[in-house]
LUMKE-622469 format. One record per residue (C-alpha): residue in one letter; x, y, z; residue number from 1. Coordinates in nm, 2 decimals. Each point is the difference from the previous one (the first is absolute). Layout:
N
  aa    east   north      up    i
   A       X       Y       Z  NUM
...
//
This chain:
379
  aa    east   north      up    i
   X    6.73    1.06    6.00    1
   X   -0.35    0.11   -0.04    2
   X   -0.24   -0.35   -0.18    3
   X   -0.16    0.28   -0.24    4
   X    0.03    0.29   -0.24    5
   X   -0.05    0.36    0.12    6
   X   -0.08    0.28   -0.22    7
   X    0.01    0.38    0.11    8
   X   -0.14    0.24   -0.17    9
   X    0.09    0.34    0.04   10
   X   -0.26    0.27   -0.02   11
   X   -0.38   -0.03    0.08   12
   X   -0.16    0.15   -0.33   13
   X   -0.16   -0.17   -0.24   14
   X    0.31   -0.11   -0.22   15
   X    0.09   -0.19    0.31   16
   X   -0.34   -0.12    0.11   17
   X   -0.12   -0.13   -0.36   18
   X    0.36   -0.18    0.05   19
   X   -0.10   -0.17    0.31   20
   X   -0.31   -0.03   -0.14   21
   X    0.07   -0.26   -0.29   22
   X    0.27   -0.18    0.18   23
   X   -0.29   -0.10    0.25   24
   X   -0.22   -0.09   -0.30   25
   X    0.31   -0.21   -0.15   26
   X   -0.02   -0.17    0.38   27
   X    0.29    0.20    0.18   28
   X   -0.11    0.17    0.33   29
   X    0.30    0.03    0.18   30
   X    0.06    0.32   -0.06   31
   X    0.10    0.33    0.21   32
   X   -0.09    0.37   -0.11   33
   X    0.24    0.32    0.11   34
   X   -0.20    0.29   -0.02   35
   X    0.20    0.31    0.13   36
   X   -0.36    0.20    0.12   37
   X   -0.31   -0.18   -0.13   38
   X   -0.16   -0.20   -0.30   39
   X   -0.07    0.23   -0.27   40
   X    0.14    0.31    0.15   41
   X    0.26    0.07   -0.27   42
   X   -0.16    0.02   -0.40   43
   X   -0.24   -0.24    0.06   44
   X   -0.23    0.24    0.16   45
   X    0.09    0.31   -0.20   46
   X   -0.01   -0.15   -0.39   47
   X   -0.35    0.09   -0.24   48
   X   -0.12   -0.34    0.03   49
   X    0.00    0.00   -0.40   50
   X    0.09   -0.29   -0.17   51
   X    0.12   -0.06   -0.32   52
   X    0.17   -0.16   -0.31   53
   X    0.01    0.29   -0.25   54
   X    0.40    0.06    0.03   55
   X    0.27    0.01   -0.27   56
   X    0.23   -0.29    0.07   57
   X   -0.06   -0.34   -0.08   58
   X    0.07   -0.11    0.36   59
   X   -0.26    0.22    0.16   60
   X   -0.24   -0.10   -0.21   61
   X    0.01   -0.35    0.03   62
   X    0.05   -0.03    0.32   63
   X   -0.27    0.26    0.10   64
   X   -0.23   -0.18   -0.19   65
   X    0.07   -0.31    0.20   66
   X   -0.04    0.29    0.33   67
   X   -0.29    0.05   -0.15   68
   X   -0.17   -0.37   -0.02   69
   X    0.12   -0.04    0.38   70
   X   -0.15    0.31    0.12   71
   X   -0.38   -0.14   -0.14   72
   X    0.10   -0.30    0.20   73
   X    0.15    0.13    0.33   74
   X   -0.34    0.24   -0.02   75
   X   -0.25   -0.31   -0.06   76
   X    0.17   -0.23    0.28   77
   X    0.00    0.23    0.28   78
   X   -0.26    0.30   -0.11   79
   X    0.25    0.25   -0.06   80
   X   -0.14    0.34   -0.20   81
   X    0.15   -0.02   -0.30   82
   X   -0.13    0.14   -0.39   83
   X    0.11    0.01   -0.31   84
   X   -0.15    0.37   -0.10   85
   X    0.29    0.08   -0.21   86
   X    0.26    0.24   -0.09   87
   X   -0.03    0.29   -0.20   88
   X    0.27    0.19   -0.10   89
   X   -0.14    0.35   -0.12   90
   X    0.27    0.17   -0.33   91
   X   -0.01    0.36   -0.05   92
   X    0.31    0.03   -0.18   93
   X    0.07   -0.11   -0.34   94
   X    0.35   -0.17    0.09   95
   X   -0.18   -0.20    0.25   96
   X   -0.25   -0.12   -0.21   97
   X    0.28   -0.11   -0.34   98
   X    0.17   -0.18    0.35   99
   X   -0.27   -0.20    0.11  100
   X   -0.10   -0.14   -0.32  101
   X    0.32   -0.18    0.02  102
   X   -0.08   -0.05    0.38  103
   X   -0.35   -0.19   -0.09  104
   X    0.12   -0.18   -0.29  105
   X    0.31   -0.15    0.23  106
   X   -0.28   -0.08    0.28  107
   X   -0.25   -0.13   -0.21  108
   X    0.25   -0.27   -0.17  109
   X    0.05   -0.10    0.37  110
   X   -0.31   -0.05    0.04  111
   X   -0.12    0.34    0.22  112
   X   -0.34    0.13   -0.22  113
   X    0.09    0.36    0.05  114
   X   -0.18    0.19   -0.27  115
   X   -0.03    0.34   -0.08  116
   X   -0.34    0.24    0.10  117
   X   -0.05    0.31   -0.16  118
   X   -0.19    0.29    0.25  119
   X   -0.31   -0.08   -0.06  120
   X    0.07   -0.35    0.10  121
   X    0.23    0.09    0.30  122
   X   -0.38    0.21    0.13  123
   X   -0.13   -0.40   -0.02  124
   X    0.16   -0.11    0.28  125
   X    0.07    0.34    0.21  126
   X   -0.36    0.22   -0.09  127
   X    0.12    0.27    0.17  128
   X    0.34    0.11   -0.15  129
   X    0.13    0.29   -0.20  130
   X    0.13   -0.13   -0.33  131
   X    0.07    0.35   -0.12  132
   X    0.38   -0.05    0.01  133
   X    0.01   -0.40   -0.10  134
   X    0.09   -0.17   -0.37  135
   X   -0.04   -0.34    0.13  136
   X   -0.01   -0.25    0.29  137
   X    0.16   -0.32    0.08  138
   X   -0.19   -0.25    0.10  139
   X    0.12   -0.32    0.20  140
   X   -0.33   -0.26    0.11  141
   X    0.26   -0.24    0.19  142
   X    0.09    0.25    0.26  143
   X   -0.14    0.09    0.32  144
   X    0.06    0.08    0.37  145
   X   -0.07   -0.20    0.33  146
   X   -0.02    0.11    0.34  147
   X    0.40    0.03    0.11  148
   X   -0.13   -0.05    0.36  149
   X   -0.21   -0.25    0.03  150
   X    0.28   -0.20   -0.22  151
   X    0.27    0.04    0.26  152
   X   -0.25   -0.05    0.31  153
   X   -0.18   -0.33   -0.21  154
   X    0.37   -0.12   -0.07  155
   X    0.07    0.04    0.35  156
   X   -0.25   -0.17    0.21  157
   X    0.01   -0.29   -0.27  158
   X    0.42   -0.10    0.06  159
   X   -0.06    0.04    0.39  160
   X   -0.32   -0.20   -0.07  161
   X    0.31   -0.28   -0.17  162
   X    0.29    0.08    0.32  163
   X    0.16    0.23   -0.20  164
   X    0.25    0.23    0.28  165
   X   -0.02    0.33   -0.02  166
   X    0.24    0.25    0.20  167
   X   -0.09    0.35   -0.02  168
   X    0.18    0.31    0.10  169
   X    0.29   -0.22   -0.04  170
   X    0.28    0.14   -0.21  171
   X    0.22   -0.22   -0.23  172
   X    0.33    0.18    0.01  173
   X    0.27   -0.33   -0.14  174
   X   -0.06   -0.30   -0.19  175
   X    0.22   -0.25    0.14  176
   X    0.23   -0.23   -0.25  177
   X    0.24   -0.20    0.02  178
   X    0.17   -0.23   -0.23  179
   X   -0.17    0.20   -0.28  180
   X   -0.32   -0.11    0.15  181
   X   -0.30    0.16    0.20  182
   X   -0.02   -0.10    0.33  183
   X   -0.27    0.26    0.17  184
   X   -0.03    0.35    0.07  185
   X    0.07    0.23    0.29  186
   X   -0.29    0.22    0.12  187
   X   -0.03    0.29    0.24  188
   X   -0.12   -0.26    0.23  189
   X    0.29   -0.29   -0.05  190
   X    0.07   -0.29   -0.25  191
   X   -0.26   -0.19   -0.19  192
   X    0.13   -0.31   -0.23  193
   X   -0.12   -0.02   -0.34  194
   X    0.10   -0.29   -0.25  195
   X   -0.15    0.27   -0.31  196
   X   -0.03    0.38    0.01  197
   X   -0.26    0.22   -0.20  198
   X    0.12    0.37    0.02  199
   X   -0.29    0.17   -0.13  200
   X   -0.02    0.33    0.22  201
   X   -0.01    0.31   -0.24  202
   X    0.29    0.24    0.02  203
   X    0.12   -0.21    0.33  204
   X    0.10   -0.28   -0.20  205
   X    0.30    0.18   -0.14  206
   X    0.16    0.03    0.32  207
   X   -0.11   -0.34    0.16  208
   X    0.19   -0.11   -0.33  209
   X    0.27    0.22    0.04  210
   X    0.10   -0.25    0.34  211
   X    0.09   -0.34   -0.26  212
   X    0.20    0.26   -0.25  213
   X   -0.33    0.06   -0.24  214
   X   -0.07    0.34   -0.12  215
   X   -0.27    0.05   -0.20  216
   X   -0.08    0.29   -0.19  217
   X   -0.31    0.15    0.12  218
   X   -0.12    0.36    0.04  219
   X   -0.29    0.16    0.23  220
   X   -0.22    0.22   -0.16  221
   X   -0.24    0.19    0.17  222
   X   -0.37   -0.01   -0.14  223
   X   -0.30    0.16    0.17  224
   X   -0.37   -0.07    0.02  225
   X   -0.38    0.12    0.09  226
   X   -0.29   -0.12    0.12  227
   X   -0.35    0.17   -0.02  228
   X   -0.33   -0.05    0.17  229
   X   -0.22   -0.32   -0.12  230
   X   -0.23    0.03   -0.25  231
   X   -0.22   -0.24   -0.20  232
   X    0.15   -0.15   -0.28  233
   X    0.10    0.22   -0.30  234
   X    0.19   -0.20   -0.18  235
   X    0.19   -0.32    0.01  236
   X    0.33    0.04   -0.21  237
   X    0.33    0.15    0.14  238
   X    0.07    0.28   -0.21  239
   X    0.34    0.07   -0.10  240
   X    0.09    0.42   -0.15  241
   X    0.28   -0.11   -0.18  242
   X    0.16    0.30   -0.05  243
   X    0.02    0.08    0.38  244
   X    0.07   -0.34    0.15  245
   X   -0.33    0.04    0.16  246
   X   -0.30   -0.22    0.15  247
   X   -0.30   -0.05    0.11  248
   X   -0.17   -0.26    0.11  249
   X   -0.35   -0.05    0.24  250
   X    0.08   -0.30    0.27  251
   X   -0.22   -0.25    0.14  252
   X   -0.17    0.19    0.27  253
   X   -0.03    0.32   -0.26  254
   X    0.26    0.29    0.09  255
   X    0.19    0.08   -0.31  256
   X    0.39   -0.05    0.03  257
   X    0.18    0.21   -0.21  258
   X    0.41    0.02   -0.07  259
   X    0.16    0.23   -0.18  260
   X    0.39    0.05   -0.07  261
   X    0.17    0.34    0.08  262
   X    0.38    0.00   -0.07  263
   X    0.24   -0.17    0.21  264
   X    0.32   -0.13    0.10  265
   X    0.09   -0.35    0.05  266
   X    0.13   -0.05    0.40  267
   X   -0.17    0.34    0.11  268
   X   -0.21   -0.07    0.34  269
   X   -0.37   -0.02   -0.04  270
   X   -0.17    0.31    0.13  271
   X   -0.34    0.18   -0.10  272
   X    0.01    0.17   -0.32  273
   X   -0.30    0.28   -0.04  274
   X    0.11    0.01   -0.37  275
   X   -0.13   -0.35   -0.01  276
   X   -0.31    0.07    0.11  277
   X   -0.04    0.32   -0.21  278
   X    0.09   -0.28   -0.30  279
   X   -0.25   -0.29    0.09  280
   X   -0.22    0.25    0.04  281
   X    0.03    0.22   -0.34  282
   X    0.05   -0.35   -0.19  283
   X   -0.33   -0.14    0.11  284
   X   -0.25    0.29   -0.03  285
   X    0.10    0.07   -0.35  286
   X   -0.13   -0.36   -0.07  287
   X   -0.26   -0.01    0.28  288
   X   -0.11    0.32    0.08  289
   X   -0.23   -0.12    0.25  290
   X    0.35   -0.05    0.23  291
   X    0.03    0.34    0.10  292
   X   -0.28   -0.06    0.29  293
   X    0.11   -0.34    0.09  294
   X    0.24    0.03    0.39  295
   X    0.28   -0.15    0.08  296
   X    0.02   -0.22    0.28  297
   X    0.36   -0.13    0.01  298
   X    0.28    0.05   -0.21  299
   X    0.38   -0.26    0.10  300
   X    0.33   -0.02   -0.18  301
   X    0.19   -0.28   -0.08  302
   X    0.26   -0.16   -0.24  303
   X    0.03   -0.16   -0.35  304
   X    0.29   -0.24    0.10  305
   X    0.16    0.01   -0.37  306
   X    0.27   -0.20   -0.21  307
   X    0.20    0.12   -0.29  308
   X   -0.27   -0.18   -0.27  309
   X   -0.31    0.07    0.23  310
   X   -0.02   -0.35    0.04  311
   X   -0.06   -0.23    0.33  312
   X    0.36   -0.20    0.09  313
   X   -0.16   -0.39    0.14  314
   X    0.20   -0.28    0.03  315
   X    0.31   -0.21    0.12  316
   X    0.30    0.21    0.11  317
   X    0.25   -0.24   -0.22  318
   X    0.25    0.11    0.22  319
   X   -0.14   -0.16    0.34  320
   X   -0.15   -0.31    0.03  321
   X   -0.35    0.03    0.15  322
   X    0.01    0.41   -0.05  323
   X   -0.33    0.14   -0.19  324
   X   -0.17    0.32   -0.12  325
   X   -0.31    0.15   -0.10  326
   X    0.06    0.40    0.00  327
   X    0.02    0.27   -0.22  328
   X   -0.38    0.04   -0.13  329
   X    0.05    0.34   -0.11  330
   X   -0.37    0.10    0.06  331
   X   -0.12   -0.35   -0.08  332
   X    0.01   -0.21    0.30  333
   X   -0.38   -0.04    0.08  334
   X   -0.12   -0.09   -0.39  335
   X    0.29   -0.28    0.02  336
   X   -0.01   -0.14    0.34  337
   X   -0.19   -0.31   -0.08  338
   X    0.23   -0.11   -0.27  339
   X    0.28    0.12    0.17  340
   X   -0.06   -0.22    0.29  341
   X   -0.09   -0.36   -0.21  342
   X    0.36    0.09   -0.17  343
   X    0.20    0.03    0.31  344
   X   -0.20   -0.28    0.18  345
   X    0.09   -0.25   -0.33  346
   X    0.38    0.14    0.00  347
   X    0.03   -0.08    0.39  348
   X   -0.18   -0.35    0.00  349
   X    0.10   -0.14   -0.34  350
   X    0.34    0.29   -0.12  351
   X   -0.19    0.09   -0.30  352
   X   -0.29    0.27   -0.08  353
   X   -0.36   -0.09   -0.08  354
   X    0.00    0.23   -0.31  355
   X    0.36   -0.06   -0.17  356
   X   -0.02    0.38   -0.08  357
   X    0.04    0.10    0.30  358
   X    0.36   -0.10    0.01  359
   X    0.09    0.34   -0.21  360
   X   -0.11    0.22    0.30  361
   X    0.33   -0.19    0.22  362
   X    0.27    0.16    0.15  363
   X    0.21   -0.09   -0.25  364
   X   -0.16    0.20   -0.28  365
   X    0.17    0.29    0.24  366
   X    0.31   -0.11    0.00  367
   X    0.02   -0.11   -0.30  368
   X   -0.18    0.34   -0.18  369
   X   -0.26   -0.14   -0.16  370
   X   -0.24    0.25    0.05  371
   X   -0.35   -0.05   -0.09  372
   X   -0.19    0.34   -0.14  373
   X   -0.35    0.10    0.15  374
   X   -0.17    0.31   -0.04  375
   X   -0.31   -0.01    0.16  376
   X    0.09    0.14    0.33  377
   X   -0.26    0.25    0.12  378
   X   -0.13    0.18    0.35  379
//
C-alpha cells in the first residue's frame, strides 16, 4: 500500500498542465503526466491564442471572467506574453446586429463591458480597414490573447522544476478500477498506479473512458488555420467577421493568424482544404486590403473537439470513485485553461469546485439532458 496519493493526468495540453499546475500551488506534487506524443502537441499548439469572456451562457461568462483574472496572474508571475487588446466582432448583417443587442445586454449584466462601435469607431482601433460593408462593431476590452507556446513550455519547466513526472510518447489505453474505484492506468509501456485520474486528452478521452463503461458524447470537427509573414504591429484586437466564422488576429512575434470556416462534417479526417484558403483569403482583403501581398508561411489542420451544448465537460465521473474530466472545449480550451485547471485541482484535493458554477458543466448535465445553450462558436 503506497503512504501517499497519486494523481494521473492524462494528456499534456494545457487543460492538463494548468491542472497540475494549481494542485502544486495547493501543495500537491506528487503527480504523473501521460502524454501520448509531447506537451502541447494536440490543441494547445494549434488554438488563436484569443481569449475571452464575451459568450452567451451564464457559465462561460463567469467562469471566463475568472480565466481571465488568472491569465493577468499566470502572465505577471512567470513573464508570460499575454494582452488584453480586445475582441471585435465586426456585423454586416442586420439580423446580426438585432442579435447582439441581446448578446451585449446579457454580457454586460454579467459584468463583460462589451459595447457597440459604429465604423468610424471600429477605423479607431484598426486604421487600416474597409468599413464599406460594416453597420457596427462589437467591442469587448476584457479579452485578449497570450502566447499558446510559451504557456505550455513556461507550465512545463515550472512542474518539473516541483517533481512533477512526466511520460511522454506513452499511450494510456485502460483506466484500471476495481471495486468501483480507480486504481491506475495501463500505458503502451506497462501499469502506472494512480489513487485519482484526470482524463483531459481531447478527442482521446472518449475512448480512454470508454475502458470504465463511460461514453461521452463528443464530436471531432475539423478546423483549419494560416499563418503569414511578421510584420510590425497593425493592430491589437482579434477580429471576429461574424458572418463567416472568421478571424484574424496578429500574434506576439507579428505574423497574422487567420481562421476561417468552410463547411464541414463532424468525424471527416482532417486534410488540406484550398477552399479554405481561397475563404481566409477573400474574407480578409475585403476588410484589409492590404492582405492580398502579405505570404503565407504555414498553414496546419486540427480539431474543435465538440459537445452537444458547445460546452467543456470537467469534473468527477459520479460513477467511479477517483475518475475525472476536463474535455470537450469545443474551440475553447486555451481561453479557459487557467480556470479550468484551479477547478479540477479544488475538486481533486477538497471534492468540490473553486467556482460553484462550474458544477453545471459535469458529466451529469449529459446524462441527465440538461443542456446548456451557447452560440458563440466561431473559426
Amino acid at each position: 500500500m503506497r503512504a501517499s496519493l497519486v494523481v494521473g493526468v492524462v494528456g499534456g495540453g494545457v487543460a492538463g498542465l494548468f491542472t497540475a499546475y494549481y494542485l502544486v500551488r495547493e501543495g500537491f506534487c506528487d503527480i504523473v503526466v501521460f502524454e501520448k506524443r509531447y506537451v502541447g502537441s494536440g490543441g494547445s499548439y494549434r488554438c488563436a491564442t484569443g481569449i475571452r469572456a464575451s459568450f452567451t451562457s451564464r457559465e462561460h461568462i463567469l467562469l471566463m471572467k475568472h480565466s481571465i483574472e488568472l491569465w493577468r496572474e499566470f502572465s505577471i508571475e512567470h513573464n508570460v506574453a499575454y494582452e488584453r487588446g480586445g475582441y471585435i466582432w465586426l456585423l454586416t448583417r442586420e439580423s446580426d446586429l438585432e442579435a447582439f443587442k441581446g448578446y451585449v445586454g446579457f454580457q454586460n449584466s454579467l459584468g463583460v463591458p462589451t459595447r457597440f462601435l459604429d465604423p468610424e469607431e471600429v477605423r479607431d482601433y484598426v486604421p487600416s480597414i474597409n468599413t464599406d460593408n460594416i453597420l457596427a462593431g462589437v467591442y469587448d476590452p476584457l479579452a485578449g490573447k497570450a502566447c499558446c507556446f510559451e504557456t505550455v513550455l513556461t507550465l512545463y519547466k515550472y512542474l518539473r522544476e516541483h517533481g512533477v513526472k512526466f511520460y511522454t510518447s506513452t499511450c494510456v489505453e485502460k483506466i484500471v478500477v476495481e471495486n468501483n474505484c480507480v486504481k491506475g492506468v495501463v500505458t503502451n509501456r506497462g501499469f502506472y498506479e494512480a489513487d485519482k485520474v484526470l482524463v483531459a486528452a481531447g478527442y482521446g478521452s472518449r475512448e480512454i473512458l470508454k475502458t470504465t463503461g463511460i461514453d461521452l458524447p463528443l464530436e471531432n470537427l475539423p478546423r483549419h488555420a494560416l499563418v503569414t509573414e511578421r510584420y510590425r504591429e497593425h493592430f491589437k484586437p482579434l477580429l471576429i467577421d461574424w458572418s463567416s466564422s472568421s478571424y484574424i488576429v496578429q500574434v506576439k512575434d507579428g505574423n497574422f493568424l487567420i481562421g476561417a470556416e468552410v463547411p464541414e462534417n463532424p468525424g471527416n479526417p482532417l486534410s488540406n482544404r484550398i477552399d479554405f484558403l481561397y475563404q481566409a483569403a477573400n474574407t480578409w482583403t475585403r476588410y484589409l486590403p492590404w492582405l492580398a501581398n502579405v505570404h503565407i508561411l504555414r498553414y496546419w489542420t486540427g480539431y474543435y473537439v465538440m459537445t452537444p451544448d458547445h460546452h467543456p465537460v470537467i469534473g468527477p465521473i459520479d460513477e467511479v470513485n477517483g475518475l475525472y474530466v476536463a474535455t470537450g472545449f469545443s474551440g475553447h480550451g486555451f481561453m479557459i485553461a487557467p480556470v479550468t485547471g484551479l477547478n479540477m485541482a479544488y475538486w481533486i484535493l477538497h471534492d468540490k469546485p473553486y467556482d460553484s458554477i462550474a458544477s453545471n458543466l459535469s458529466y451529469r448535465r449529459l446524462v441527465e439532458g440538461r443542456l446548456i445553450k451557447e452560440v458563440a462558436v466561431f473559426g
